[in-house]
C-alpha positions as a LaTeX table, in Angstrom:
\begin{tabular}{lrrr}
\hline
Residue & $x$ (\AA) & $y$ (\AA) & $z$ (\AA) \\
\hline
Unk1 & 94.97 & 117.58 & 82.23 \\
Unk2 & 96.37 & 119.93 & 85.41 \\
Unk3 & 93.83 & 123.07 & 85.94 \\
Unk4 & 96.92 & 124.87 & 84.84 \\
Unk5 & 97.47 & 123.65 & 81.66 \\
Unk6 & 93.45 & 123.97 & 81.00 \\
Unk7 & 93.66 & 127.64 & 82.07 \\
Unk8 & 96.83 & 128.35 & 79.66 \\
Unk9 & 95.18 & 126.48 & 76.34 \\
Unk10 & 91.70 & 129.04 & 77.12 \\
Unk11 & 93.71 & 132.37 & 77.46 \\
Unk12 & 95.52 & 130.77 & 73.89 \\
Unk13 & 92.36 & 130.16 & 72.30 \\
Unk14 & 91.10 & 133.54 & 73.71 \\
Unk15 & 94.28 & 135.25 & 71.91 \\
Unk16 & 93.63 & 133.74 & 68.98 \\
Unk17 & 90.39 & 134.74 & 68.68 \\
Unk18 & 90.79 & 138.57 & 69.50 \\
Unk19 & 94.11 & 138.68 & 67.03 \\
Unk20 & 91.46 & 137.76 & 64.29 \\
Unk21 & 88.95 & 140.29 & 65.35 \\
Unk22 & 91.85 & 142.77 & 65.49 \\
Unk23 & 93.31 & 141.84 & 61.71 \\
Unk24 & 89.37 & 141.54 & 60.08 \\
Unk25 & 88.31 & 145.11 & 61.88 \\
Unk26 & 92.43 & 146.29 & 60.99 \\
Unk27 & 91.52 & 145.39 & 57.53 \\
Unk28 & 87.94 & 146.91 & 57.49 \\
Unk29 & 89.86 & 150.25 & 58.39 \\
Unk30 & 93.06 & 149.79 & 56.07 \\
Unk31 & 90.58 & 149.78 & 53.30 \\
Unk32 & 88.82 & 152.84 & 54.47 \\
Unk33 & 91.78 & 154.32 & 54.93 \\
Unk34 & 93.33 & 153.58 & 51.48 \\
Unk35 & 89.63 & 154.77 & 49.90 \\
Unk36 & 90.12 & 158.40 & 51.89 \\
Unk37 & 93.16 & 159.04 & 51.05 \\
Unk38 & 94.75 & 157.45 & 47.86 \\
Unk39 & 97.64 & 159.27 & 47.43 \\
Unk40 & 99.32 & 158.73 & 50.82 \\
Unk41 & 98.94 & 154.93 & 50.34 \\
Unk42 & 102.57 & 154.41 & 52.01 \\
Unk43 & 101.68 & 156.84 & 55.06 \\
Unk44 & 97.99 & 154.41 & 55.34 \\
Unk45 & 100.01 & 151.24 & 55.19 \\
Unk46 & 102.62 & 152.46 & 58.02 \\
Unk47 & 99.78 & 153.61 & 60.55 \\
Unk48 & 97.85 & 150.71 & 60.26 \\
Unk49 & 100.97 & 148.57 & 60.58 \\
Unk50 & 102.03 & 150.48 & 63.58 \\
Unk51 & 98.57 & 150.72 & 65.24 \\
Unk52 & 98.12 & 146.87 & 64.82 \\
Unk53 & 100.98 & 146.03 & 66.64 \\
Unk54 & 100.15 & 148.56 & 69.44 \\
Unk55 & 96.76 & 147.35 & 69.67 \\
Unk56 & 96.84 & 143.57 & 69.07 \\
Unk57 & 100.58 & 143.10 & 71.12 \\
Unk58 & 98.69 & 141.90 & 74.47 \\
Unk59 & 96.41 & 139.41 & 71.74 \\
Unk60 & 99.50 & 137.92 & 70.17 \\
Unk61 & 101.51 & 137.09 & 73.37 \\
Unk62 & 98.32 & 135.41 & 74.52 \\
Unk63 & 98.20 & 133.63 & 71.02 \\
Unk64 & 101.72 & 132.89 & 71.28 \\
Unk65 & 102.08 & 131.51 & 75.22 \\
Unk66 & 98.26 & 131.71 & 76.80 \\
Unk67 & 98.43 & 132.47 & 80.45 \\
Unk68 & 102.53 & 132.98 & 80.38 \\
Unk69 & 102.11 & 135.01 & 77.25 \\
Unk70 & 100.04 & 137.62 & 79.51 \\
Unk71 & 102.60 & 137.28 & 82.45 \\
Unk72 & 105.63 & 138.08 & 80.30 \\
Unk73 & 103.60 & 140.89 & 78.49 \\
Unk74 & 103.30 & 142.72 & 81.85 \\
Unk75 & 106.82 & 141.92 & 82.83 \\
Unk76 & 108.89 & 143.06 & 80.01 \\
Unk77 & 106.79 & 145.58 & 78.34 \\
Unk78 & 106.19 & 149.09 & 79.55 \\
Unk79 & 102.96 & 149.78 & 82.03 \\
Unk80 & 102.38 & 152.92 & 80.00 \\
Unk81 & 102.41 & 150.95 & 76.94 \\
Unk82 & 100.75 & 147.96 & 78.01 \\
Unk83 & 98.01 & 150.65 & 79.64 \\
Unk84 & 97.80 & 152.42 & 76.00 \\
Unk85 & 96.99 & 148.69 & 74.26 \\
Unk86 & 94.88 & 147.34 & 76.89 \\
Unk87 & 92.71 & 150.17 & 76.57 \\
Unk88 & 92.40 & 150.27 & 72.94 \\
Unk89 & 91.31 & 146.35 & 73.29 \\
Unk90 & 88.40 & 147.60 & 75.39 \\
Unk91 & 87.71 & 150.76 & 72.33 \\
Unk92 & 87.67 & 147.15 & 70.06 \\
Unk93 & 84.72 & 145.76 & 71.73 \\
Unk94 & 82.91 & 148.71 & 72.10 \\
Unk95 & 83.45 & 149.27 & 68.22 \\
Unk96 & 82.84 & 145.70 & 67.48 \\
Unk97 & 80.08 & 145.15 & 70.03 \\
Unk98 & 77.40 & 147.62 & 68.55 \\
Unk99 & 78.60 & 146.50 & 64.58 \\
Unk100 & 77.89 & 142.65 & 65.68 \\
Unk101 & 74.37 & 143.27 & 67.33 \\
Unk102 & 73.90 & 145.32 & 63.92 \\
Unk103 & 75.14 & 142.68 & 61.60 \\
Unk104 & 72.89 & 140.44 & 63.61 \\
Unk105 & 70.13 & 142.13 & 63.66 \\
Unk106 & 70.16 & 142.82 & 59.61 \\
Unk107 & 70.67 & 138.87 & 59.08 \\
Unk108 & 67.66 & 138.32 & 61.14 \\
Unk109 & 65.59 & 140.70 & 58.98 \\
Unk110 & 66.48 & 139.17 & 55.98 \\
Unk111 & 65.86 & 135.40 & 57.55 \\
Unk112 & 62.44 & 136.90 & 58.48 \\
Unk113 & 61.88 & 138.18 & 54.68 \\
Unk114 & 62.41 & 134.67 & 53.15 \\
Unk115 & 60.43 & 133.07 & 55.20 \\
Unk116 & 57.48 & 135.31 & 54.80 \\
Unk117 & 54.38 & 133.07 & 54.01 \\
Unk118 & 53.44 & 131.64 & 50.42 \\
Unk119 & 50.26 & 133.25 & 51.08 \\
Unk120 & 51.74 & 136.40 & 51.41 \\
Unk121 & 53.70 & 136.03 & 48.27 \\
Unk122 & 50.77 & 134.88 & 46.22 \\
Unk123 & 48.42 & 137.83 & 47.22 \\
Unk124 & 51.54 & 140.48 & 45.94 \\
Unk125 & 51.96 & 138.10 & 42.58 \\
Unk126 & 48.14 & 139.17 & 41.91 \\
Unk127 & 48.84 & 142.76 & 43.08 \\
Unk128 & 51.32 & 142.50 & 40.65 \\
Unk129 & 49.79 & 140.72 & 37.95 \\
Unk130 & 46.74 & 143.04 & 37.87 \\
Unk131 & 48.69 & 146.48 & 38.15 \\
Unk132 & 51.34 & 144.98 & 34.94 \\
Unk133 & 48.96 & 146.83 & 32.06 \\
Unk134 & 48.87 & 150.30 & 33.70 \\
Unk135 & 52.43 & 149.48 & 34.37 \\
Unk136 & 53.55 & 148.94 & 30.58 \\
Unk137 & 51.29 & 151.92 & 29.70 \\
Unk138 & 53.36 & 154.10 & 31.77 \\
Unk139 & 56.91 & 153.26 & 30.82 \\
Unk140 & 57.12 & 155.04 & 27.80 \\
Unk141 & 56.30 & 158.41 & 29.70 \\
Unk142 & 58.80 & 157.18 & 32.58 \\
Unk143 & 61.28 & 156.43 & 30.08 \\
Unk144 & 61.13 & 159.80 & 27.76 \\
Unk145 & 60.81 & 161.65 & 31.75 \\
Unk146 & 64.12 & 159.75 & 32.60 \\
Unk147 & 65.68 & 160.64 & 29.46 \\
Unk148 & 65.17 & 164.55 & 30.40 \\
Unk149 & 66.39 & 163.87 & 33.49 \\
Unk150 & 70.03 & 165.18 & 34.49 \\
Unk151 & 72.32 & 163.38 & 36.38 \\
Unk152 & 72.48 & 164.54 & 40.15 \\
Unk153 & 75.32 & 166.49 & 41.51 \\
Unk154 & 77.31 & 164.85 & 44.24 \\
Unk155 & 76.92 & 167.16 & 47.52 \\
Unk156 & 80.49 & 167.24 & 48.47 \\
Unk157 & 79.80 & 168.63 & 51.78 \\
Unk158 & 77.05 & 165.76 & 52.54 \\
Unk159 & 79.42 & 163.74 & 51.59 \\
Unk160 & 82.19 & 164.71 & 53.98 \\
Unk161 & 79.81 & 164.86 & 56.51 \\
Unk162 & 78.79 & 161.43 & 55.99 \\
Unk163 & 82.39 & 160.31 & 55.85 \\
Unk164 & 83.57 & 162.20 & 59.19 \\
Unk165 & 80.05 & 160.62 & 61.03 \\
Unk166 & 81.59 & 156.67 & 60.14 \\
Unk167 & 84.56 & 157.48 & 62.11 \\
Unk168 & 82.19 & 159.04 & 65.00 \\
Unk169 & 82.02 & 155.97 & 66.82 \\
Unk170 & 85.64 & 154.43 & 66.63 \\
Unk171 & 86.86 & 157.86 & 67.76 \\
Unk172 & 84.03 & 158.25 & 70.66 \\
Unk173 & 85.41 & 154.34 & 71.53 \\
Unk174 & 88.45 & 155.24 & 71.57 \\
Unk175 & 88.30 & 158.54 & 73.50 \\
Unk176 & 85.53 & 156.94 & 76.87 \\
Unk177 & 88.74 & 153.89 & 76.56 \\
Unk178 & 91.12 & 155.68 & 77.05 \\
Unk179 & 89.17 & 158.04 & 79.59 \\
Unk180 & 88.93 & 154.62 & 81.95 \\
Unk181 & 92.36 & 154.67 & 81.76 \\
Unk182 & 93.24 & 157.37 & 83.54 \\
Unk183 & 90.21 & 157.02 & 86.09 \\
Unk184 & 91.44 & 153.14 & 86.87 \\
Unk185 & 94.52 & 155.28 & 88.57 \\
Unk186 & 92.07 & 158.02 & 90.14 \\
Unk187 & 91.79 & 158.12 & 93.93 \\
Unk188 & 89.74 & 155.14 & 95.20 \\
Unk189 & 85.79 & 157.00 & 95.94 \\
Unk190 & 84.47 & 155.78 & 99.57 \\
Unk191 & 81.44 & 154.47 & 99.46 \\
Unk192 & 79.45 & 154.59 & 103.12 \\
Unk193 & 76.83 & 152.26 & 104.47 \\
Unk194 & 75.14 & 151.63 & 107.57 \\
Unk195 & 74.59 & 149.12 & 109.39 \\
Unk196 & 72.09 & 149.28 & 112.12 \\
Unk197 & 72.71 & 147.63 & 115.78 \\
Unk198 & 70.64 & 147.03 & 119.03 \\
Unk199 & 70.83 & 150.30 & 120.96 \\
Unk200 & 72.05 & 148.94 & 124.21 \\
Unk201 & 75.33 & 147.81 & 122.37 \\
Unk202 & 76.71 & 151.44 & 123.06 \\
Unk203 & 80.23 & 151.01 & 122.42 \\
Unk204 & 79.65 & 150.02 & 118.74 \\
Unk205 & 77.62 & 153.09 & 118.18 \\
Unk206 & 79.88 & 154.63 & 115.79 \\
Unk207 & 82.22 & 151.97 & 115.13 \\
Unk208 & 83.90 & 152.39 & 111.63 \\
Unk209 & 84.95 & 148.81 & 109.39 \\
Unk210 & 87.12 & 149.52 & 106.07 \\
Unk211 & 86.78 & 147.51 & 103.30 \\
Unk212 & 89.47 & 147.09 & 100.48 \\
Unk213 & 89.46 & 144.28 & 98.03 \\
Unk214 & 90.94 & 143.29 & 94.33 \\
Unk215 & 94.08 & 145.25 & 94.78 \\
Unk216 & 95.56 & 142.54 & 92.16 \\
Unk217 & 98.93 & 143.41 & 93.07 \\
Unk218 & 101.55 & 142.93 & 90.30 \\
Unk219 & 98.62 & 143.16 & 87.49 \\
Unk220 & 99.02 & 147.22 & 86.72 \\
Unk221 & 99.61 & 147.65 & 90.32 \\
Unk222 & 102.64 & 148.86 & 91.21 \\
Unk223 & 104.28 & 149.51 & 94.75 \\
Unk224 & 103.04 & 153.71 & 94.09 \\
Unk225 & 99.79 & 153.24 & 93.55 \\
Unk226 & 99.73 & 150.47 & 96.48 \\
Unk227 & 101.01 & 153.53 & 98.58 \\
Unk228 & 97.64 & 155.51 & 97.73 \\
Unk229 & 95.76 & 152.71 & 98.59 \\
Unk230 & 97.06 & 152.65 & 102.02 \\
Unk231 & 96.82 & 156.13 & 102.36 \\
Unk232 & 93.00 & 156.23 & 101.31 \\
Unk233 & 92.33 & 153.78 & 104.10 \\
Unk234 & 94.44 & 155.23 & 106.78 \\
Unk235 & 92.74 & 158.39 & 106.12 \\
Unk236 & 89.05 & 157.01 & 106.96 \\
Unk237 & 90.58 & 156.41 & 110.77 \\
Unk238 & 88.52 & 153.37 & 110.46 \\
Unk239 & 88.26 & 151.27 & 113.60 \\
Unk240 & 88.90 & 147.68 & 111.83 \\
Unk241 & 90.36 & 146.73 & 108.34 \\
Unk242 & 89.37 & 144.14 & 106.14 \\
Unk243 & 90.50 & 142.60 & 102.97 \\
Unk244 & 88.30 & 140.43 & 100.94 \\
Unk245 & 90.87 & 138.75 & 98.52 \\
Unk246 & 92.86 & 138.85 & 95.36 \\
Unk247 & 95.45 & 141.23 & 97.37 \\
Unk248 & 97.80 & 139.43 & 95.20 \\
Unk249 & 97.21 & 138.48 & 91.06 \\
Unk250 & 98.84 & 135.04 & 90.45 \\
Unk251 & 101.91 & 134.32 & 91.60 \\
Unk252 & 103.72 & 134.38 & 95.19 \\
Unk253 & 106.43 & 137.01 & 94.50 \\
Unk254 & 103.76 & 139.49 & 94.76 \\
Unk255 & 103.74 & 138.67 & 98.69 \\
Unk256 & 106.13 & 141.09 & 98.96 \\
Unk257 & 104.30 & 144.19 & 98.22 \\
Unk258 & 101.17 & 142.94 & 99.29 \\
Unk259 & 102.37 & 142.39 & 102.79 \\
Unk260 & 103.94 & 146.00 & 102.65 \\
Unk261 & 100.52 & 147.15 & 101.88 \\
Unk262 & 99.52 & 144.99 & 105.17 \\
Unk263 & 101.94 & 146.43 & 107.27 \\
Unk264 & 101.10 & 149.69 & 106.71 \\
Unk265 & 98.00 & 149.94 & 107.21 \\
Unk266 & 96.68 & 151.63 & 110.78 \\
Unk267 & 93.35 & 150.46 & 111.65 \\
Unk268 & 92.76 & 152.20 & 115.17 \\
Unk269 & 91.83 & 149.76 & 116.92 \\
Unk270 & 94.47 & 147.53 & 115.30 \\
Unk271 & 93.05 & 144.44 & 113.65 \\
Unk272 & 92.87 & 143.60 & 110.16 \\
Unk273 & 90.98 & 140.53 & 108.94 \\
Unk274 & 91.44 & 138.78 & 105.63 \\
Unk275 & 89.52 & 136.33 & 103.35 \\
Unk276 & 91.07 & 134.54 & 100.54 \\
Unk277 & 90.20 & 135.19 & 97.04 \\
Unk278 & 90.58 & 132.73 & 94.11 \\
Unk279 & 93.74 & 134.78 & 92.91 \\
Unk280 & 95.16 & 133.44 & 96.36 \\
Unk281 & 95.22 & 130.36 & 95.07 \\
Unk282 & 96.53 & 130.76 & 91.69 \\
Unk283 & 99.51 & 132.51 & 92.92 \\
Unk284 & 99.51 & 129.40 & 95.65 \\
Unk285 & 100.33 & 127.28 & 92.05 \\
Unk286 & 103.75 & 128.80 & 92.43 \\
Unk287 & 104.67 & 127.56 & 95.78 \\
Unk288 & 101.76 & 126.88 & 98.33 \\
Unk289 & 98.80 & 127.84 & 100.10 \\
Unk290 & 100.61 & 127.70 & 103.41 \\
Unk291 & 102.90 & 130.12 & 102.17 \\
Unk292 & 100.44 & 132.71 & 101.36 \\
Unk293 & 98.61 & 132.14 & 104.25 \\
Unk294 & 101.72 & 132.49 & 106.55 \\
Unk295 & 102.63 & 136.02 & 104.90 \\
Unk296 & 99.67 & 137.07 & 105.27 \\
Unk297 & 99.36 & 136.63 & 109.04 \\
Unk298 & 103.15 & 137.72 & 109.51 \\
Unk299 & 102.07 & 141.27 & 108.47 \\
Unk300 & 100.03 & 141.37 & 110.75 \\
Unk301 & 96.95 & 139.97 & 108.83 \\
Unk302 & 93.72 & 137.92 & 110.72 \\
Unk303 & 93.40 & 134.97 & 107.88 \\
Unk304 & 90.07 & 133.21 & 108.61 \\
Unk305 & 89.12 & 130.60 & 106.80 \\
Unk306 & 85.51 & 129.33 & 107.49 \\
Unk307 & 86.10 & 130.66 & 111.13 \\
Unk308 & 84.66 & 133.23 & 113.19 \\
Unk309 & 86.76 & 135.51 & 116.05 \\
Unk310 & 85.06 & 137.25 & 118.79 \\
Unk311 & 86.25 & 141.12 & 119.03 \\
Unk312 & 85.65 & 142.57 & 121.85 \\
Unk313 & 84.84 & 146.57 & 122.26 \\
Unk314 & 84.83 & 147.97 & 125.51 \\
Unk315 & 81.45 & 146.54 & 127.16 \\
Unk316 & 80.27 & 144.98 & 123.38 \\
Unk317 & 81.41 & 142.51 & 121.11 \\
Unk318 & 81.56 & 142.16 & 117.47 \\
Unk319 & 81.51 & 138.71 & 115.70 \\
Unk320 & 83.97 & 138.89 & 112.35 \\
Unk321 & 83.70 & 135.60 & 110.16 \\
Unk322 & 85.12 & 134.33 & 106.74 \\
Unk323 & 84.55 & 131.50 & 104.33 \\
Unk324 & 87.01 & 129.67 & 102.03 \\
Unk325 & 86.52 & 130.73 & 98.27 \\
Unk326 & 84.32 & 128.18 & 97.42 \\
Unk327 & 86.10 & 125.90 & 94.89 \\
Unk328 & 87.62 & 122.38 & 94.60 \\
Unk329 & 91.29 & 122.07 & 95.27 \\
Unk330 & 93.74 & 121.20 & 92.00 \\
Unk331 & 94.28 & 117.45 & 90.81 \\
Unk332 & 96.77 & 116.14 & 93.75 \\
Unk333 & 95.76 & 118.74 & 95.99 \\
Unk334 & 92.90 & 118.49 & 99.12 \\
Unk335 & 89.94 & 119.80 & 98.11 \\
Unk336 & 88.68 & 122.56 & 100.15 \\
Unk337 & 85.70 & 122.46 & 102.19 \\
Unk338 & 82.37 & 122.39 & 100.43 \\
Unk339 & 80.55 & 125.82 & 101.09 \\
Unk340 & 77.73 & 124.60 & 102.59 \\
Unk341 & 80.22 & 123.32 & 105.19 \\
Unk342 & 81.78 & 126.38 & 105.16 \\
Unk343 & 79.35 & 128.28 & 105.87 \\
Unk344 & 77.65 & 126.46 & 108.58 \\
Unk345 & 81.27 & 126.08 & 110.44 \\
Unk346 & 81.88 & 129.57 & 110.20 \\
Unk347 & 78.24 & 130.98 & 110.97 \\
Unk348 & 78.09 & 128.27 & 113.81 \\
Unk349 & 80.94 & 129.85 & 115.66 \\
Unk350 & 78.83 & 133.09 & 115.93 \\
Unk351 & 76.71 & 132.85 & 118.75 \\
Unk352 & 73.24 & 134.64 & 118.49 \\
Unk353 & 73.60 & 136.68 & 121.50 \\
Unk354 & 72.30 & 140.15 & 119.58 \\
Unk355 & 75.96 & 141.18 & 118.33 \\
Unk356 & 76.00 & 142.22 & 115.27 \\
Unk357 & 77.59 & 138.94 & 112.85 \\
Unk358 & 79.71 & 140.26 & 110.58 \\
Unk359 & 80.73 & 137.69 & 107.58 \\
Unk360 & 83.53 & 138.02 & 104.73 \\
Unk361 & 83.15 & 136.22 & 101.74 \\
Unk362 & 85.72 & 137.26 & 98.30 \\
Unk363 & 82.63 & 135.72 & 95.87 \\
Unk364 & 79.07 & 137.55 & 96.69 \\
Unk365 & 77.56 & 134.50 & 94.83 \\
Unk366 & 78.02 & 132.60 & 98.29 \\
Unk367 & 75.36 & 134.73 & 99.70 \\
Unk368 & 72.66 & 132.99 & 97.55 \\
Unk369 & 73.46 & 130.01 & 100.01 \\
Unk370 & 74.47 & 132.00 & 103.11 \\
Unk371 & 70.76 & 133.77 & 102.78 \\
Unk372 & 68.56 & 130.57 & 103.50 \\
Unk373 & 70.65 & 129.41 & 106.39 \\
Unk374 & 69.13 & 129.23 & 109.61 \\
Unk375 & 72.30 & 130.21 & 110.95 \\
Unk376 & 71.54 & 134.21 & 111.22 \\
Unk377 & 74.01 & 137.01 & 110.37 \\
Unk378 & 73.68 & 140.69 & 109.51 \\
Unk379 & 76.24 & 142.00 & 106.97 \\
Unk380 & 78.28 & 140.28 & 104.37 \\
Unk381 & 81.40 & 142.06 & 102.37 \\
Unk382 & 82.37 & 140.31 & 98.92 \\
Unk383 & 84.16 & 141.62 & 95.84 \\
Unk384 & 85.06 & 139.27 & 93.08 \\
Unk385 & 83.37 & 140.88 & 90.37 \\
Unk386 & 84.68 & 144.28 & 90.41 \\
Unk387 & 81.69 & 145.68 & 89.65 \\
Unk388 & 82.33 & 144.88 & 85.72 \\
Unk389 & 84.71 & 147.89 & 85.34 \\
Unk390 & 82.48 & 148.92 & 82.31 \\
Unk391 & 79.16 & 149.75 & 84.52 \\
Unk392 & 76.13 & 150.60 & 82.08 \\
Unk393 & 73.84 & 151.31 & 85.21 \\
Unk394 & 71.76 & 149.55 & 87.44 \\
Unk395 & 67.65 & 148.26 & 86.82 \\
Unk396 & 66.98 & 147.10 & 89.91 \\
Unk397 & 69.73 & 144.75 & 91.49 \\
Unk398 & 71.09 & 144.00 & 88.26 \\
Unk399 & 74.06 & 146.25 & 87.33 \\
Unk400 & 74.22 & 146.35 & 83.24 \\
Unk401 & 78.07 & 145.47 & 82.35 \\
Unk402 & 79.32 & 143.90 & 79.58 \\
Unk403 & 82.19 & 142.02 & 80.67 \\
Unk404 & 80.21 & 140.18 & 83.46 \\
Unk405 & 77.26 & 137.63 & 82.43 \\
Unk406 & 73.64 & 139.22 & 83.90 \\
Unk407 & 73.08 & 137.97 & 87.24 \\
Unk408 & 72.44 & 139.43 & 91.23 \\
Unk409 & 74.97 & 140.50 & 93.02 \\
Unk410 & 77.41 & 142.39 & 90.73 \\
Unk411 & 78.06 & 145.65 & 92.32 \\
Unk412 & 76.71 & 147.93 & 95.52 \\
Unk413 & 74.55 & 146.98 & 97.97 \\
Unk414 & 71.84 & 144.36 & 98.14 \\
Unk415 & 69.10 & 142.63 & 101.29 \\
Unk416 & 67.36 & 140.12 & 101.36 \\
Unk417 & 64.67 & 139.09 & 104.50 \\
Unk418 & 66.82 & 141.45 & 106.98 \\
Unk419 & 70.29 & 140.21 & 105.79 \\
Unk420 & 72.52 & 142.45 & 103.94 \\
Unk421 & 75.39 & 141.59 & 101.53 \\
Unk422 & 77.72 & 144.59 & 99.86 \\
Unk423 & 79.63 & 144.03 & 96.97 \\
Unk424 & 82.79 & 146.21 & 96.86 \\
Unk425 & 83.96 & 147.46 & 92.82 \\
Unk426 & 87.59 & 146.62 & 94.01 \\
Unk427 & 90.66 & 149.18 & 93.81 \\
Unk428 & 92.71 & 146.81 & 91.13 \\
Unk429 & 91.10 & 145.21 & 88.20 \\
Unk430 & 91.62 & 142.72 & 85.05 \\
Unk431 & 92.28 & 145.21 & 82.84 \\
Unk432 & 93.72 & 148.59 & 83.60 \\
Unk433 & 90.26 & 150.32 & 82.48 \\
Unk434 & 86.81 & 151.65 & 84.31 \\
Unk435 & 84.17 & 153.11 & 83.16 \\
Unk436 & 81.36 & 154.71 & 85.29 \\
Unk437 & 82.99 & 152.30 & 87.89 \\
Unk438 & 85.83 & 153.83 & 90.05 \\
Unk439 & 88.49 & 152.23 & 92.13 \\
Unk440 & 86.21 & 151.78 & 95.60 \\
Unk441 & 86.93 & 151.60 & 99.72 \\
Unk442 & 83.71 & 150.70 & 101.51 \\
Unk443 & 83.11 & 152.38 & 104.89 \\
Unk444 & 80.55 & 150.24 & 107.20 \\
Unk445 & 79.38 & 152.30 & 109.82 \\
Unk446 & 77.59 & 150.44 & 112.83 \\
Unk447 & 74.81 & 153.22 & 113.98 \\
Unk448 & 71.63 & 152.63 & 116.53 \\
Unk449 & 68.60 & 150.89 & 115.21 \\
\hline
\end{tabular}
């Protein structure tokens, strides 16, 4: 079976499954809807109606036609629609995460109270046993005291309040969603770092590298917001550009605008470099890598792949590498080199002559390799990950997410034995939604050691 095919049959089964979380937690609310307010049962029935085909459209196309499902959902139905739903599926799984940890959590009590020892259940059998006569002395007296007893009143305000707190956290969902909708489109935050250099290498005191990656153009990125983009990095007056993959989302007629974006950015000294990203390749499915590769470099793009270029600043030179994203090519396709080779071709072609070794790579798991290598460089620049879009924090170098599995390397900046690696959050994203995780431009500022 062709990767493609593979990749459509997951995003179907993936459909599948969120339509039936979306009917089972639909149905969960049409019920508490219908208990609230009986006598507007028609009024309940249209809302939910409505709100589960607003919510649970982008689930059903996926259902429907997997990967092409998706594509056509974006194509054909209004961004500020689509934008609406696709944050209301992230409200779902922060309403259904905390409920299934819950639910979990209760079953495991209860497994853990059956399978309390015998023992255990023999010792309160003789409690029992030997506290029975007191016990059948007292229930005439409990039964004549429950006689007296009145029935208690129903606190109608308790009861509202307890009512309005059950819709507390599908509201509070609902409201931080929709929230990371609006600061997906906010103005891209620039994040500085340093990187320190050998203080006789005085013309790169100062020098200023721009880093922009995950635009995911054509995936709720349109050809305004790709204008902000460009002006957020023209603005730095950064001395070199560079792009590290998944400028465009999966499919080659989004060359177009992404070598607009190319073109109009001004680094001043003139030279942008570019790594490919997996999302290269899937939008290579629709005509060719070549074909990427060559509109890329026609807008004025540096492509490496596992190559190094020397760039030469006044006296000084800087070495800028990039690797391949590491992955095997499609069935009737070359594969592409294996990392490991990668890495040593493009790390060999950086002499160690004290410049400072520069190294782009779109997956910051490839520094896990790159790190052990006796092939030395200072500073790698990876995206990929996109921080999670949903950021939770950070304990230590592990940045809490729950859209990303727990592992290094998610998000910000990391060093290990002298060698650095920065992971940039990306200006596009998978879903048009971030939380505690803006759209980001790196600034890498080489400064005296």
């Amino acid at each position: 079976m062709r990767w493609g095919a593979i990749f459509g049959r997951v995003y179907q089964l993936a459909g599948i499954a969120v339509a039936i979380v979306h009917g089972l937690l639909g149905l969960a609310l049409w019920r508490r809807l219908r208990a609230a307010f009986p006598r507007h049962g028609t009024w309940v029935n249209g809302l939910c109606a409505a709100g589960f085909l607003l919510l649970a459209h982008p689930a059903l196309f996926m259902a429907v036609a997997g990967w092409s499902g998706l594509r056509a959902l974006q194509r054909h139905v209004p961004e500020p629609l689509s934008m609406a739903s696709m944050g209301l599926q992230v409200a779902l799984l922060l309403v259904a995460l905390p409920l299934a940890i819950a639910a979990a959590a209760r079953a495991a009590l209860r497994a853990l109270r059956r399978a309390r020892p015998a023992r255990g259940v023999e010792a309160t059998a003789r409690v029992a046993a030997a506290a029975q006569p007191a016990a059948d002395a007292a229930q005439p007296q409990a039964a004549t005291a429950a006689d007296a007893a009145q029935p208690e009143a129903v606190d109608e305000r308790r009861r509202r309040v307890v009512v309005a707190a059950t819709w507390a956290l599908p509201a509070a969902a609902v409201a931080v969603s929709m929230g990371g909708v609006l600061a997906s489109r906010q103005r891209p935050v620039i994040t500085r770092i340093a990187l320190p250099v050998r203080r006789e290498l005085t013309s790169l005191h100062g020098l200023t590298i721009a880093q922009l990656s995950d635009v995911h153009v054509g995936n709720f990125m349109d050809a305004e917001r790709l204008d902000e983009l460009r002006d957020a990095m023209n603005a730095l007056g950064a001395d070199l550009h560079v792009v590290t993959g998944d400028l465009l989302d999966h499919h080659v007629s989004q060359l177009e605008l992404s070598t607009r974006l190319l073109r109009g950015l001004r680094p001043a000294r003139g030279e942008t470099f570019f790594c490919m990203g997996n999302h290269e390749y899937i939008a290579a499915r629709s005509a060719d890598a070549g074909t990427i590769v060559k509109g890329l470099e026609e807008a004025g793009a540096q492509v490496l792949i596992d190559e190094a270029r020397e760039v030469r600043l006044g006296g000084d030179r800087l070495w800028m590498g990039a690797i391949d994203y590491p992955s095997r090519g499609r069935s009737g396709e070359a594969a592409r080199r294996p990392l490991r080779d990668g890495l040593t071709r493009a790390l060999g072609q950086m002499r160690d002559d004290g410049a400072p070794r520069v190294l782009l790579s779109h997956h910051p798991g490839t520094f896990v390799q790159a790190r052990d290598l006796p092939l030395p460089f200072d500073l790698m620049l990876s995206g990929h990950t996109h921080g999670g879009q949903i950021s939770l924090g950070r304990i230590g170098e592990y940045e809490l997410t729950p859209l990303l599995a727990a592992a290094h390397y998610h998000n910000g900046l990391y060093e290990h034995r002298g060698r650095r690696l920065y992971v940039n959050a990306g200006a596009g994203g998978w879903l048009p939604v971030r939380i505690n995780c803006p759209p980001e431009i790196t600034l890498v500022e080489l400064v005296p050691a």
